[in-house]
Gaussian input, Z-matrix of N, CA and C with variables (Angstrom, degrees):
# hf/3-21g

backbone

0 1
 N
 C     1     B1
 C     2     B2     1     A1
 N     3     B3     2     A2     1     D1
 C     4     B4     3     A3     2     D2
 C     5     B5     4     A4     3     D3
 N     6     B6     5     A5     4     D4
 C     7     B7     6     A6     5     D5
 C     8     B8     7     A7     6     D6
 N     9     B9     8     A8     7     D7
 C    10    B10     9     A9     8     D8
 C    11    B11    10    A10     9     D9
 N    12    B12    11    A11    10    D10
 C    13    B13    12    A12    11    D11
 C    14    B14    13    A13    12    D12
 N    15    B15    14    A14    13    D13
 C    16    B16    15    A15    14    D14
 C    17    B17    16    A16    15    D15
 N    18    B18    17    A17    16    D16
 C    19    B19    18    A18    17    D17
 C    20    B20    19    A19    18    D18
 N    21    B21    20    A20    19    D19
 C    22    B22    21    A21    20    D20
 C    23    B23    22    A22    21    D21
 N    24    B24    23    A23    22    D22
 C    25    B25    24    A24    23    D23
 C    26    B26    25    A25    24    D24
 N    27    B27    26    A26    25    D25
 C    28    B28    27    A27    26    D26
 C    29    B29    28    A28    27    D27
 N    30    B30    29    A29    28    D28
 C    31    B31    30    A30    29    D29
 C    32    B32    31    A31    30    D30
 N    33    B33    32    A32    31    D31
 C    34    B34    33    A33    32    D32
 C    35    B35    34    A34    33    D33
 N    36    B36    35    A35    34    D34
 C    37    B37    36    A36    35    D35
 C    38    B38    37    A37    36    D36
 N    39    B39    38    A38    37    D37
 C    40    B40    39    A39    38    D38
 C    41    B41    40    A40    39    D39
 N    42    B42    41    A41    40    D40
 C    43    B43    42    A42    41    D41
 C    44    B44    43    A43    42    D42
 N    45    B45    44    A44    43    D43
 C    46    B46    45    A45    44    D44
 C    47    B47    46    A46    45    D45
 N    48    B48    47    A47    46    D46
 C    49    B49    48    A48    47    D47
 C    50    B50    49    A49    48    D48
 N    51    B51    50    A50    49    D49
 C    52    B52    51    A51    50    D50
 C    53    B53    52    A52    51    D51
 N    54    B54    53    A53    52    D52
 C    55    B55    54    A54    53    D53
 C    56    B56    55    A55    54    D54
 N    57    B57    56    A56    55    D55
 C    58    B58    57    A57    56    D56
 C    59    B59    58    A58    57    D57
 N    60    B60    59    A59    58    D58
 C    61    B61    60    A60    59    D59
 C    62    B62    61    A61    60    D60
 N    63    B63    62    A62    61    D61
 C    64    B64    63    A63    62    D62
 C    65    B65    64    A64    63    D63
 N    66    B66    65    A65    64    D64
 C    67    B67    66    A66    65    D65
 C    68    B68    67    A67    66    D66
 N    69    B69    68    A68    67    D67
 C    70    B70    69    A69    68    D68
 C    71    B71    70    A70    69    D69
 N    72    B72    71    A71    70    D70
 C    73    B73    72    A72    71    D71
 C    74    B74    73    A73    72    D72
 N    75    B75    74    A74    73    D73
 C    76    B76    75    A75    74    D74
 C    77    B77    76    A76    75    D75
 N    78    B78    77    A77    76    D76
 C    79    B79    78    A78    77    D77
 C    80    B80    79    A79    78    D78
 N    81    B81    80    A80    79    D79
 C    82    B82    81    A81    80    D80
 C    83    B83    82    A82    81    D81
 N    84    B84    83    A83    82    D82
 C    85    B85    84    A84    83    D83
 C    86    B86    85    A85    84    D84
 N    87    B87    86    A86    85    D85
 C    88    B88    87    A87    86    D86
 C    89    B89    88    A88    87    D87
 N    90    B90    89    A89    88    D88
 C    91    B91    90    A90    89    D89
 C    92    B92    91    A91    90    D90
 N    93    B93    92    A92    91    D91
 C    94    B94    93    A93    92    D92
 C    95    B95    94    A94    93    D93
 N    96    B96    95    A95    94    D94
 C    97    B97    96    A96    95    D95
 C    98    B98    97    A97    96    D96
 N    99    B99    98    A98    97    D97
 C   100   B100    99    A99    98    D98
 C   101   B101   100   A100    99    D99
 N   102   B102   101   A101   100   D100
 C   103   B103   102   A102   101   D101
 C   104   B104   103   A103   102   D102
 N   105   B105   104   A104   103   D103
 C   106   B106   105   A105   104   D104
 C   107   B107   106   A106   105   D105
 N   108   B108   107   A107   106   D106
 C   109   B109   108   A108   107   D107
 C   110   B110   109   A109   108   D108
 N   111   B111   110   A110   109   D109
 C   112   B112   111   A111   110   D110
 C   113   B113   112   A112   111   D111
 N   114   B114   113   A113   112   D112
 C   115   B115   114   A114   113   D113
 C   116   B116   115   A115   114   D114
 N   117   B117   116   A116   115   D115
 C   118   B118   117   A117   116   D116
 C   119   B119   118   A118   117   D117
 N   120   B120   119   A119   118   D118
 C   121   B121   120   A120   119   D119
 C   122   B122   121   A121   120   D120
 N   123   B123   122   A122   121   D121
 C   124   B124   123   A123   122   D122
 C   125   B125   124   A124   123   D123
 N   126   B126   125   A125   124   D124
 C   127   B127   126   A126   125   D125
 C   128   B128   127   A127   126   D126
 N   129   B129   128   A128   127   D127
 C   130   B130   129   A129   128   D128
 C   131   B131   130   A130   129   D129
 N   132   B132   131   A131   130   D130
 C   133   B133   132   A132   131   D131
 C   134   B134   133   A133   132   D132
 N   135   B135   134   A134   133   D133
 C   136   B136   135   A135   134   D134
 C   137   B137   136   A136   135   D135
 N   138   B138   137   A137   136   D136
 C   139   B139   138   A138   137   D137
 C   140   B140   139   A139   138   D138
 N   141   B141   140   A140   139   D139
 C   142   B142   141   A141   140   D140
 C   143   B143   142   A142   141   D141
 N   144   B144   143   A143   142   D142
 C   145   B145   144   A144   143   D143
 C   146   B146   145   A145   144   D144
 N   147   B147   146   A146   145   D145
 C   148   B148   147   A147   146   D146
 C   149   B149   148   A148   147   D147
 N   150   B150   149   A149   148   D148
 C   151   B151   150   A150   149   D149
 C   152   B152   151   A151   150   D150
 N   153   B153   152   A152   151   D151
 C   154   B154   153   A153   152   D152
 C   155   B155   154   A154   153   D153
 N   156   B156   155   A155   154   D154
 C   157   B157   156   A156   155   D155
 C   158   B158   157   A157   156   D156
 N   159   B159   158   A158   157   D157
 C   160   B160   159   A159   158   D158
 C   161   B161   160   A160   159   D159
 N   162   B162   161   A161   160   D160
 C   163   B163   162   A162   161   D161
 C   164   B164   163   A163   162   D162
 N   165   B165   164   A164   163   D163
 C   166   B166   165   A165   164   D164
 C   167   B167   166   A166   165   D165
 N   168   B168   167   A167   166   D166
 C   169   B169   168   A168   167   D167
 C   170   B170   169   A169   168   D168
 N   171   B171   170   A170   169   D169
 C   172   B172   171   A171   170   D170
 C   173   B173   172   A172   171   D171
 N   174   B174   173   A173   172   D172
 C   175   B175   174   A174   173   D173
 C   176   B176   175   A175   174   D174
 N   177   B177   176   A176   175   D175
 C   178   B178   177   A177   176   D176
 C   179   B179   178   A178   177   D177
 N   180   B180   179   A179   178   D178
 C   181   B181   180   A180   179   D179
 C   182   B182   181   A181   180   D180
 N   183   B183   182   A182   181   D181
 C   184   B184   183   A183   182   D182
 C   185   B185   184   A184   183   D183
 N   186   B186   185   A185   184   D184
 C   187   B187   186   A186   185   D185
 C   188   B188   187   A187   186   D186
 N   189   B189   188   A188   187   D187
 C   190   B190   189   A189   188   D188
 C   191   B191   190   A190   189   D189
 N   192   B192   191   A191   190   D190
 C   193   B193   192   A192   191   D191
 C   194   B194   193   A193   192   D192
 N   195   B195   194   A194   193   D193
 C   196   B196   195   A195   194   D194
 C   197   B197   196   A196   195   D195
 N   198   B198   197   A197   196   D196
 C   199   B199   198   A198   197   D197
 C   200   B200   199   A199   198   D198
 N   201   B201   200   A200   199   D199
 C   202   B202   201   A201   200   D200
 C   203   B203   202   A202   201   D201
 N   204   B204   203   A203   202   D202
 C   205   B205   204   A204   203   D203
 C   206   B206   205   A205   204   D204
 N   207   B207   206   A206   205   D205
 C   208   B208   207   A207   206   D206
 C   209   B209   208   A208   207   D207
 N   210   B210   209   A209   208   D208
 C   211   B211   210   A210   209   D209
 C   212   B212   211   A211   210   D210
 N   213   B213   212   A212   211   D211
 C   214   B214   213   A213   212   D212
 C   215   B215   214   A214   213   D213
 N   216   B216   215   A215   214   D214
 C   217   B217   216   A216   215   D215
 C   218   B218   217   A217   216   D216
 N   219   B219   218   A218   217   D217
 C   220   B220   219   A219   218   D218
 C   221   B221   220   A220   219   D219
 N   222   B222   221   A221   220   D220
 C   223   B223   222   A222   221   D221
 C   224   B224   223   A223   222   D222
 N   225   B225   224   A224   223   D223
 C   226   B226   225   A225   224   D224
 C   227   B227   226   A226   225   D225
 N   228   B228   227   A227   226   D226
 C   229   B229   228   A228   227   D227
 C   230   B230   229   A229   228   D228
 N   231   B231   230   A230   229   D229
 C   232   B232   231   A231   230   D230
 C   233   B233   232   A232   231   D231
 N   234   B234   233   A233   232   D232
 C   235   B235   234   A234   233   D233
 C   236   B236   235   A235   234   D234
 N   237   B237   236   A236   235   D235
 C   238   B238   237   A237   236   D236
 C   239   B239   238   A238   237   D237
 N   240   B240   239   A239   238   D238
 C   241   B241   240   A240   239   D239
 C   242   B242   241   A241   240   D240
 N   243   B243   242   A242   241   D241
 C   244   B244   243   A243   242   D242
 C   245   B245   244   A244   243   D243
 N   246   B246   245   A245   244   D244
 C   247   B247   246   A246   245   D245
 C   248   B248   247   A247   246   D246
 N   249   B249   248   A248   247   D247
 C   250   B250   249   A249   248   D248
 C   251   B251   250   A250   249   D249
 N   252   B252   251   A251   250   D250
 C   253   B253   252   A252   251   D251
 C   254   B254   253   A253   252   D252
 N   255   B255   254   A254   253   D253
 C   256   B256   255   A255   254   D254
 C   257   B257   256   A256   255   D255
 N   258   B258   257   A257   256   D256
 C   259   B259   258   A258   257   D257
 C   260   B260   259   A259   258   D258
 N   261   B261   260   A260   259   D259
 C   262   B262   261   A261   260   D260
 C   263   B263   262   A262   261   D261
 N   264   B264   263   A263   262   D262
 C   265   B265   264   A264   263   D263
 C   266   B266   265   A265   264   D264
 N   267   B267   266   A266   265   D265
 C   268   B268   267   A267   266   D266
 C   269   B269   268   A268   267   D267
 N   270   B270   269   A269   268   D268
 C   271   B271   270   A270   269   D269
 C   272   B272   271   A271   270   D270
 N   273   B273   272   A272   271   D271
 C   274   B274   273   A273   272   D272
 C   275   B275   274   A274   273   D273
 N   276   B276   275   A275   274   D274
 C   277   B277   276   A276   275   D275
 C   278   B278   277   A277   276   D276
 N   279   B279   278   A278   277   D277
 C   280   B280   279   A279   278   D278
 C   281   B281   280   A280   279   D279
 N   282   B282   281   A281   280   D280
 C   283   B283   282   A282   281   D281
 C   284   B284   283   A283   282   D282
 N   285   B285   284   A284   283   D283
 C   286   B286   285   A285   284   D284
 C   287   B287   286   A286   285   D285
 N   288   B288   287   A287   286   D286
 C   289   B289   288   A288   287   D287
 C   290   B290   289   A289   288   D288
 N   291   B291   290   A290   289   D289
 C   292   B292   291   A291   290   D290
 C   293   B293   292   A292   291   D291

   B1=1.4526
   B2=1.5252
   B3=1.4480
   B4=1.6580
   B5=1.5409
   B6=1.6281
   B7=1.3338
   B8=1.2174
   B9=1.4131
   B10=1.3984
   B11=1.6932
   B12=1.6899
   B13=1.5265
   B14=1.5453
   B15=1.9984
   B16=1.2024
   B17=1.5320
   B18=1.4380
   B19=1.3239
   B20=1.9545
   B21=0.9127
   B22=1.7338
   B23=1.7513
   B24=1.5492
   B25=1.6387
   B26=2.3457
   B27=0.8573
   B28=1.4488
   B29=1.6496
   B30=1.3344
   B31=2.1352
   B32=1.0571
   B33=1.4481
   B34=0.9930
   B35=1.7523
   B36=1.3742
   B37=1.3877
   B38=1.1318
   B39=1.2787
   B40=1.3270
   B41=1.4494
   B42=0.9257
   B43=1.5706
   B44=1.8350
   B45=1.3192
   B46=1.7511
   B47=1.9291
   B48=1.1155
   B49=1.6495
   B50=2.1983
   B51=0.9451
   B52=2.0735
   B53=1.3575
   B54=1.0332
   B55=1.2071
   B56=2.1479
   B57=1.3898
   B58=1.5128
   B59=1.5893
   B60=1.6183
   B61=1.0742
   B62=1.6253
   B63=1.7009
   B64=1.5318
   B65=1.6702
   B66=1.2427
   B67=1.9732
   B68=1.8494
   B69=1.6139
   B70=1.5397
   B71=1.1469
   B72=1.4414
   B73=1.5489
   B74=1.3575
   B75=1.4407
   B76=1.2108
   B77=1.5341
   B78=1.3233
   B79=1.5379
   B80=1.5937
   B81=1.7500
   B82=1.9201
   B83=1.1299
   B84=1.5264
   B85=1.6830
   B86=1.9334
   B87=1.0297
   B88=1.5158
   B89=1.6699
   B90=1.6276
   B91=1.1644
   B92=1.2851
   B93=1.5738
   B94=1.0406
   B95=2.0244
   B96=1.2391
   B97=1.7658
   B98=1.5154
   B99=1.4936
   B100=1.3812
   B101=1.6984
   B102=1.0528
   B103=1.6272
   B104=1.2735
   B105=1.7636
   B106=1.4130
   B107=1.4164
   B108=1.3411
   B109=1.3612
   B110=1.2965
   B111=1.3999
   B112=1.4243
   B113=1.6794
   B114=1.1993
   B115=1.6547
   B116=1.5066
   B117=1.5470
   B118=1.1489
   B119=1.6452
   B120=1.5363
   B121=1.6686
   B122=1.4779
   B123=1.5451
   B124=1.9924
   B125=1.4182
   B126=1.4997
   B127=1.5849
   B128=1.4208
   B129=1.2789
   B130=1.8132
   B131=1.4521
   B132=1.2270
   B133=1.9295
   B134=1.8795
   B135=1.6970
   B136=1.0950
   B137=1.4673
   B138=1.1291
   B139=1.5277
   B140=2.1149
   B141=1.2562
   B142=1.2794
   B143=1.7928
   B144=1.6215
   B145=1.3118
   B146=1.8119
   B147=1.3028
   B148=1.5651
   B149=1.6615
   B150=1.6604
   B151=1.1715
   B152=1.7047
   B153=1.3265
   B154=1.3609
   B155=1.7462
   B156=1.4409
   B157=1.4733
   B158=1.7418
   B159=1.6187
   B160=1.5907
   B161=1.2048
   B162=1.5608
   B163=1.4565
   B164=1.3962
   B165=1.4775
   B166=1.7175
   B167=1.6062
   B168=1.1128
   B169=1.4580
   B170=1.6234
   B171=1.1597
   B172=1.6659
   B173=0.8096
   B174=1.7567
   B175=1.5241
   B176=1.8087
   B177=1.5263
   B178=1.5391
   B179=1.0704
   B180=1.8712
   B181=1.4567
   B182=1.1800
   B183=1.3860
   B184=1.5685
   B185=1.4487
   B186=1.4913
   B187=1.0596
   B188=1.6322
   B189=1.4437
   B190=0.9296
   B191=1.6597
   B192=1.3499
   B193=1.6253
   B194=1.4771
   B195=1.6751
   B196=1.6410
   B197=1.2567
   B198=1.3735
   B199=1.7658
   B200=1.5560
   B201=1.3451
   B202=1.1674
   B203=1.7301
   B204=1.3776
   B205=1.7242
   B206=1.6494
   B207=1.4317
   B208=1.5867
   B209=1.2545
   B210=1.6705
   B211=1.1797
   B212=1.5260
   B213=0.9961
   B214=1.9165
   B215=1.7218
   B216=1.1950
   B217=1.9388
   B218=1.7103
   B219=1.4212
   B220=1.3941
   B221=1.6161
   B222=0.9186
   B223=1.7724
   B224=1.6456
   B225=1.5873
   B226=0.9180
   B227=1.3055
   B228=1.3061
   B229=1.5934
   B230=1.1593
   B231=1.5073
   B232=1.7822
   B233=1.4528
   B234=1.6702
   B235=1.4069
   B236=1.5036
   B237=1.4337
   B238=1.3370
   B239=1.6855
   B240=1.4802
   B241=1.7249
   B242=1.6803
   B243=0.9964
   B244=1.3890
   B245=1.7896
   B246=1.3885
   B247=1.2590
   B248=1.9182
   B249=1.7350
   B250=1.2241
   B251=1.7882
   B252=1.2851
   B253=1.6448
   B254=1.6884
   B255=1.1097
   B256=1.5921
   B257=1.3633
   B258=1.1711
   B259=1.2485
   B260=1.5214
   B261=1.2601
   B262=1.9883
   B263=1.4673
   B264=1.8573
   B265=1.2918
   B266=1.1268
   B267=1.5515
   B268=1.1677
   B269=1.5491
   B270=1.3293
   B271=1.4265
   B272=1.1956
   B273=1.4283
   B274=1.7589
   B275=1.4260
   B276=1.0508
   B277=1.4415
   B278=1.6360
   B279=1.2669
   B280=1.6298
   B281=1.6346
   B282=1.3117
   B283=1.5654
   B284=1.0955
   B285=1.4525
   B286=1.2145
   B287=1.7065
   B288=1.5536
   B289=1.2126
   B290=2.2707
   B291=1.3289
   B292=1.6211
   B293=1.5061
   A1=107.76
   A2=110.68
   A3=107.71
   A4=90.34
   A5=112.12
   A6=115.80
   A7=141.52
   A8=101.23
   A9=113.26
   A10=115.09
   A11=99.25
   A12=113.45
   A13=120.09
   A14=89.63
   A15=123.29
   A16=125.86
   A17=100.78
   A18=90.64
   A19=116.41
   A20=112.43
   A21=115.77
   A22=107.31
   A23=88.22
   A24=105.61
   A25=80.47
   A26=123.70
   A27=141.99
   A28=99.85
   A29=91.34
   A30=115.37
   A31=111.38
   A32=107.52
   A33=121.85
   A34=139.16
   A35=111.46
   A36=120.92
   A37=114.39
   A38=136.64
   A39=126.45
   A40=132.12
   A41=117.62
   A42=135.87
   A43=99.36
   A44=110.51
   A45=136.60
   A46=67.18
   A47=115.06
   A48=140.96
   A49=98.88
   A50=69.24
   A51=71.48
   A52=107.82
   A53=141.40
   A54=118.32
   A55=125.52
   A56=86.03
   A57=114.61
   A58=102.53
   A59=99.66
   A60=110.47
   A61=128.72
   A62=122.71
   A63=103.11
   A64=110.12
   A65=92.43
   A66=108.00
   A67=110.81
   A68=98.49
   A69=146.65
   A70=97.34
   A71=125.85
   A72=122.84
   A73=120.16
   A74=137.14
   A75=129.72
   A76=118.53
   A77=88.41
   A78=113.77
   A79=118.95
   A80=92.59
   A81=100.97
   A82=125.70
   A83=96.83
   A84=112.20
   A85=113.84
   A86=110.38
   A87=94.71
   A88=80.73
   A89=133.93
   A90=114.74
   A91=151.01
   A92=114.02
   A93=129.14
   A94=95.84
   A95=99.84
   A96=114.62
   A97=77.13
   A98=100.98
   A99=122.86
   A100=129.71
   A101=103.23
   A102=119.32
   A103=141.90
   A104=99.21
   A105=105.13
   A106=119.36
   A107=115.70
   A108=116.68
   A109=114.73
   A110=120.92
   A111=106.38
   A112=114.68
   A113=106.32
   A114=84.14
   A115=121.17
   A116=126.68
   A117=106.61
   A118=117.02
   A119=97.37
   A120=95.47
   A121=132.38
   A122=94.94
   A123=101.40
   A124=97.21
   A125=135.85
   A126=132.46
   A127=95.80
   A128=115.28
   A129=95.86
   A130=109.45
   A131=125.59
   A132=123.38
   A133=74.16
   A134=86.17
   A135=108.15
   A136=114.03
   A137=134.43
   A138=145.20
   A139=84.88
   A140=142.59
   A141=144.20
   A142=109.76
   A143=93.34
   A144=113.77
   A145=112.02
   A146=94.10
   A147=110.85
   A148=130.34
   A149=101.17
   A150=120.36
   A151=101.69
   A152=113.03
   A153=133.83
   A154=103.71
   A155=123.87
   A156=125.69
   A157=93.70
   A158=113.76
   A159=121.35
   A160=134.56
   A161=105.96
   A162=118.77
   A163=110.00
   A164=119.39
   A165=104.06
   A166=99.41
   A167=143.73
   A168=138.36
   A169=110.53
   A170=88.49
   A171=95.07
   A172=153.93
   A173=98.27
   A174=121.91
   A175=99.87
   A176=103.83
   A177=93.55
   A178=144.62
   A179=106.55
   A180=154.71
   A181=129.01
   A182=117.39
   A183=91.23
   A184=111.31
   A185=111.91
   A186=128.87
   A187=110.77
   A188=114.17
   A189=131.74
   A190=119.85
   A191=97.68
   A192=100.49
   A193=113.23
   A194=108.15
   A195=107.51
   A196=117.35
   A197=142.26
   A198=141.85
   A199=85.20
   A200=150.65
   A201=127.90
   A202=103.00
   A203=97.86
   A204=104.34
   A205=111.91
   A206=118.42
   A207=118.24
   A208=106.74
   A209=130.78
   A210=127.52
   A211=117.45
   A212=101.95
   A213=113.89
   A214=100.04
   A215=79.89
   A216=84.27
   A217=99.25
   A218=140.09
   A219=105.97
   A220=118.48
   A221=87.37
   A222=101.16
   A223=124.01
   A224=110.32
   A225=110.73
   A226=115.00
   A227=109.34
   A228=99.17
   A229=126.07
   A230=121.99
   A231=129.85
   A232=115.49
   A233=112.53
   A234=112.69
   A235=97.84
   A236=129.63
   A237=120.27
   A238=106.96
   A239=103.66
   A240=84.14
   A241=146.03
   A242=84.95
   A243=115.38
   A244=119.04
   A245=115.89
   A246=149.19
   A247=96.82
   A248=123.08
   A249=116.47
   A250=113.06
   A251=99.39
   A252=116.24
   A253=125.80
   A254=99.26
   A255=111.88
   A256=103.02
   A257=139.94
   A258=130.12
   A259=108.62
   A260=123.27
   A261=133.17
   A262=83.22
   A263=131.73
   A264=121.06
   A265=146.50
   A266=113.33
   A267=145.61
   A268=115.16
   A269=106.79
   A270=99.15
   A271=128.57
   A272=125.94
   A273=124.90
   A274=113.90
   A275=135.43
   A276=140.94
   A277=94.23
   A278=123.27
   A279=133.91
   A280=88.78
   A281=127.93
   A282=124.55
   A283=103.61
   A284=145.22
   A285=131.59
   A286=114.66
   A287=103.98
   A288=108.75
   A289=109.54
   A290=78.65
   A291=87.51
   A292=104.38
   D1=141.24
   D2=-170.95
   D3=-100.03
   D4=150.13
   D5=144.93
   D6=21.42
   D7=-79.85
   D8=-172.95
   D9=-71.80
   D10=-20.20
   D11=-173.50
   D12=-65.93
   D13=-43.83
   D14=165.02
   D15=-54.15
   D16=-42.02
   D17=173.83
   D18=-91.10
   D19=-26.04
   D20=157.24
   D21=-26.96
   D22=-70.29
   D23=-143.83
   D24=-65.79
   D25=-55.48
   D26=162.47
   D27=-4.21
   D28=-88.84
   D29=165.93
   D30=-19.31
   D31=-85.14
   D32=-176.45
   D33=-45.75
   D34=-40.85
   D35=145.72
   D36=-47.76
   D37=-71.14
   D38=-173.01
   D39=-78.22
   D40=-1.13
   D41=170.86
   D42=-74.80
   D43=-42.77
   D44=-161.61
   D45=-71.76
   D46=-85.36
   D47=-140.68
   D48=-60.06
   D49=-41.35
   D50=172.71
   D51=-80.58
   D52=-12.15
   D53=156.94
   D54=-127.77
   D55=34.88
   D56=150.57
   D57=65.67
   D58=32.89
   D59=174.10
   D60=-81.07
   D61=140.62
   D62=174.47
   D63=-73.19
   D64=-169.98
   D65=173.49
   D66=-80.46
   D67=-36.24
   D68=-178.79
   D69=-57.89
   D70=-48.64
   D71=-177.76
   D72=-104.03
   D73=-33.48
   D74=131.19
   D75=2.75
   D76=-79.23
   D77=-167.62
   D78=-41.46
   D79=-47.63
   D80=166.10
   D81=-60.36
   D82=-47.40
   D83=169.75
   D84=-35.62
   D85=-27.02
   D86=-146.16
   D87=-138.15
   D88=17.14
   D89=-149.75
   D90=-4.00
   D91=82.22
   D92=-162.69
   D93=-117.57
   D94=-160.42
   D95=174.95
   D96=-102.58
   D97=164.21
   D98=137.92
   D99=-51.44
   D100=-57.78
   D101=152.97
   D102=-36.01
   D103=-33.33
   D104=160.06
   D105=-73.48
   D106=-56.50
   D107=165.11
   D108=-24.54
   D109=-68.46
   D110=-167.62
   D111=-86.78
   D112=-2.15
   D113=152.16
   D114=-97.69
   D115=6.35
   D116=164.85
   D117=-101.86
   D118=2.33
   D119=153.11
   D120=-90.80
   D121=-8.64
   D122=168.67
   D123=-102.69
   D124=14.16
   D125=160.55
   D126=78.53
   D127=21.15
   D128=172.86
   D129=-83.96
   D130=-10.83
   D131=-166.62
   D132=-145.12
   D133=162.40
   D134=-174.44
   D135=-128.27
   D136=141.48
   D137=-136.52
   D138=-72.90
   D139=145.12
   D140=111.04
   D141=-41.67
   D142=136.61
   D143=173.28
   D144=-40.48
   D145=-56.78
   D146=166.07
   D147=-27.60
   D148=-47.47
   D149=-158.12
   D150=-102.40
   D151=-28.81
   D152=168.31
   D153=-57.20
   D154=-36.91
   D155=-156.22
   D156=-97.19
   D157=-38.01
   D158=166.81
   D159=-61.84
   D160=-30.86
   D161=158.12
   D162=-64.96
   D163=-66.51
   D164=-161.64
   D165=-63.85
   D166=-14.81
   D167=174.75
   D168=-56.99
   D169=-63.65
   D170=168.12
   D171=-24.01
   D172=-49.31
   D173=-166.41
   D174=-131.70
   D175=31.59
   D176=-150.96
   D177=-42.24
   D178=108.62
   D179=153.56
   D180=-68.38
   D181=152.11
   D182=143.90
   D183=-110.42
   D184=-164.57
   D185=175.74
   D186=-52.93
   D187=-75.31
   D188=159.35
   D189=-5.44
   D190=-49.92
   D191=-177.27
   D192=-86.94
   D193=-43.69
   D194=165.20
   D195=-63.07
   D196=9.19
   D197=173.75
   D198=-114.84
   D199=-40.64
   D200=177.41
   D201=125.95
   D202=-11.46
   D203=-173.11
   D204=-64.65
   D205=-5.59
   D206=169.18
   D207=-160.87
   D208=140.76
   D209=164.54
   D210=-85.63
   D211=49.46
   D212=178.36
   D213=-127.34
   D214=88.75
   D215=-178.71
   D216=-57.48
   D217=-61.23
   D218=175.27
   D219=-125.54
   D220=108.50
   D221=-176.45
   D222=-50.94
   D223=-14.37
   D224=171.76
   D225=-87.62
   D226=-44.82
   D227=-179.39
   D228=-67.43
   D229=-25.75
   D230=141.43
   D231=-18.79
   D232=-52.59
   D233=-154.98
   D234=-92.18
   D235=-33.41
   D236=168.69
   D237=-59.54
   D238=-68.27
   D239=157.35
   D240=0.12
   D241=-72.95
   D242=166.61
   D243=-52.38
   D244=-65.38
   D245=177.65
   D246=-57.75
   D247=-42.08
   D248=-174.90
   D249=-78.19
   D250=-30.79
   D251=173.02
   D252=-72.59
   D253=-17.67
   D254=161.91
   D255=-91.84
   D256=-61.06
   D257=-161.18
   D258=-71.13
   D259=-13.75
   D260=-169.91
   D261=-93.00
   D262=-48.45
   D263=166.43
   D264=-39.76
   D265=-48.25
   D266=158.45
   D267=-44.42
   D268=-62.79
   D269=164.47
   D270=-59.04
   D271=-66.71
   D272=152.72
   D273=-10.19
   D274=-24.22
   D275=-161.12
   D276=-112.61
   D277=-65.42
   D278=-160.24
   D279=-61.71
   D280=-35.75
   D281=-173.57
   D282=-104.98
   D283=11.79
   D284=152.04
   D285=-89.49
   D286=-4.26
   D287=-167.20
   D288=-85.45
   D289=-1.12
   D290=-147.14
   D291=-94.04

């Protein structure tokens, strides 16, 4: 198993496992087998594009974070984050000015 497989099948368990989820329910979620699930958490099958876009919905991720390419499971809500703390700054500033 390469890396990247490793880190999928990795993700993916624990994304399932933090929120006290079965394999069993996953599995409905996304209609899959039970079976699939757990072989694409022991890296024996490999996610469909499809199933890749149902997972991060799920568990909302992105892609990005389930392949391992960032440890910021969602980057968007970071950047609104981000985007709410400048603008609460901004003000702090515009009314300190006054």
């Amino acid at each position: 198993m390469n890396e990247i497989n490793r880190t999928v099948s990795s993700r993916l368990r624990n994304l399932r496992e933090s929120v006290d989820m079965k394999q069993g329910t996953l599995a409905r979620h996304l209609g899959v087998a039970q079976s699939t699930v757990c072989n694409w958490e022991h890296g024996i099958r490999n996610l469909t594009p499809s199933h890749v876009e149902d997972i991060c919905e799920v568990f909302k991720v992105t892609p990005d974070y389930l392949f391992g390419f960032t440890t910021i499971k969602n980057q968007g809500a970071v950047l609104a984050q981000a985007l709410d703390e400048l603008a609460r700054l901004k003000n702090v500033n515009c009314n300190e000015e006054r």
